[in-house]
N, C-alpha and C positions, 0 to 999 in steps of 0.2 A: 193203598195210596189214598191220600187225601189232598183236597185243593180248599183249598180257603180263599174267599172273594170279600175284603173288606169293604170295599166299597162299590157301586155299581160303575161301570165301564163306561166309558162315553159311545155315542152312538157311531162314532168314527170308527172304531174298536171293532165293530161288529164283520165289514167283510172279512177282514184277517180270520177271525173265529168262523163264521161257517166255512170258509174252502178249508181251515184245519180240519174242522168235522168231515167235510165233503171227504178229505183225502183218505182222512181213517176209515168210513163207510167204506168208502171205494176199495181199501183196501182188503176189509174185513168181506167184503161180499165178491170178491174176488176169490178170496180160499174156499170162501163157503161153495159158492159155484163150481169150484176146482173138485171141493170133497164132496160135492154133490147133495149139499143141503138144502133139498128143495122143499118147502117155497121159502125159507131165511134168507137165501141168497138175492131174491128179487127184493125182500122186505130194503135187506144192507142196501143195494144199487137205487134201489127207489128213493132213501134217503141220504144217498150218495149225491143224486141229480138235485134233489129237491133244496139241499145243503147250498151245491153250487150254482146253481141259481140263484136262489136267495142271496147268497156273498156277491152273486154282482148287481141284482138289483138293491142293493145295499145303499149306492149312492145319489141313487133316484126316489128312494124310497123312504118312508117313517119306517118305525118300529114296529109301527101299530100298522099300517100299509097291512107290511110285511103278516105281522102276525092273522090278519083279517082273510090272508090265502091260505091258512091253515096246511095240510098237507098236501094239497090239490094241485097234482103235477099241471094240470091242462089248465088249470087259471095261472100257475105261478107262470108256466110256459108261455101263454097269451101274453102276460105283463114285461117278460123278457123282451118278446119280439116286440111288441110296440115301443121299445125303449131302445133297441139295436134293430133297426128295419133295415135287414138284409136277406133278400130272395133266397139264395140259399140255403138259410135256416128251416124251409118248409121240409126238408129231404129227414129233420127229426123230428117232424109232429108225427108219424106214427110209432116211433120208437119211444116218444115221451107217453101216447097214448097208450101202448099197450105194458108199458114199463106202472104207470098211474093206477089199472088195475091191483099192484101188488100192494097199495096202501089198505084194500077191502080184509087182506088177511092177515091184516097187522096183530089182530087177536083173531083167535079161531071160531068166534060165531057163527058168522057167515059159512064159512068152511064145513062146520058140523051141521049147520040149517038146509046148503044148499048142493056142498060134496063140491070138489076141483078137482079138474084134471090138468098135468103141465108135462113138457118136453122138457129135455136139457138138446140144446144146441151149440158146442163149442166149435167157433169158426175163427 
């Protein structure tokens, strides 16, 4: 499969394309979860959230904002809430937090430096 982009997209363009991305992550780290591909499957969901985020601070935000949170669920997440301020959104800072961990073994350095351990918990 190939995709060819002739010209660059406008920046209006941009939520559509990450929650596309978010969806495929999402769905890709779904199986991998399901077939018990750990740690892939945190990697997928990691940039599943990370995706969909981004696609909605999309509208509040540059490019460049955007690209300056680099992979970093807990800033990208900060920037969320200060942008949609509603109290109920604290009930997933520790889901985002402990999800933001799985960006460390996106290559395995860390992992063969420091050694990991992880559950599977399907509920």
């Amino acid at each position: 499969m190939t995709t060819e982009v002739t010209q660059p997209l406008p920046w209006i363009e941009a939520e559509r394309h990450f929650v596309q991305r978010a969806l495929q992550y999402y769905t890709a780290g779904r199986f991998a979860t399901l077939s018990r591909q750990f740690p892939v499957c945190g990697n997928l969901l990691h940039h599943a959230v990370e995706l969909a985020i981004k696609g909605a601070l999309c509208r509040n935000h540059s490019r460049e904002q955007i690209c300056l949170m680099k992979h970093n669920l807990r800033k990208i997440w900060r920037s969320f809430k200060s942008v949609h301020q509603d109290a109920r959104l604290v009930e997933f800072d520790a889901a985002v937090s402990g999800l933001n961990k799985f960006e460390r073994i996106r290559y395995p350095d860390d992992v063969i430096k420091s050694g990991m351990q992880g559950t599977f918990a399907l509920f």
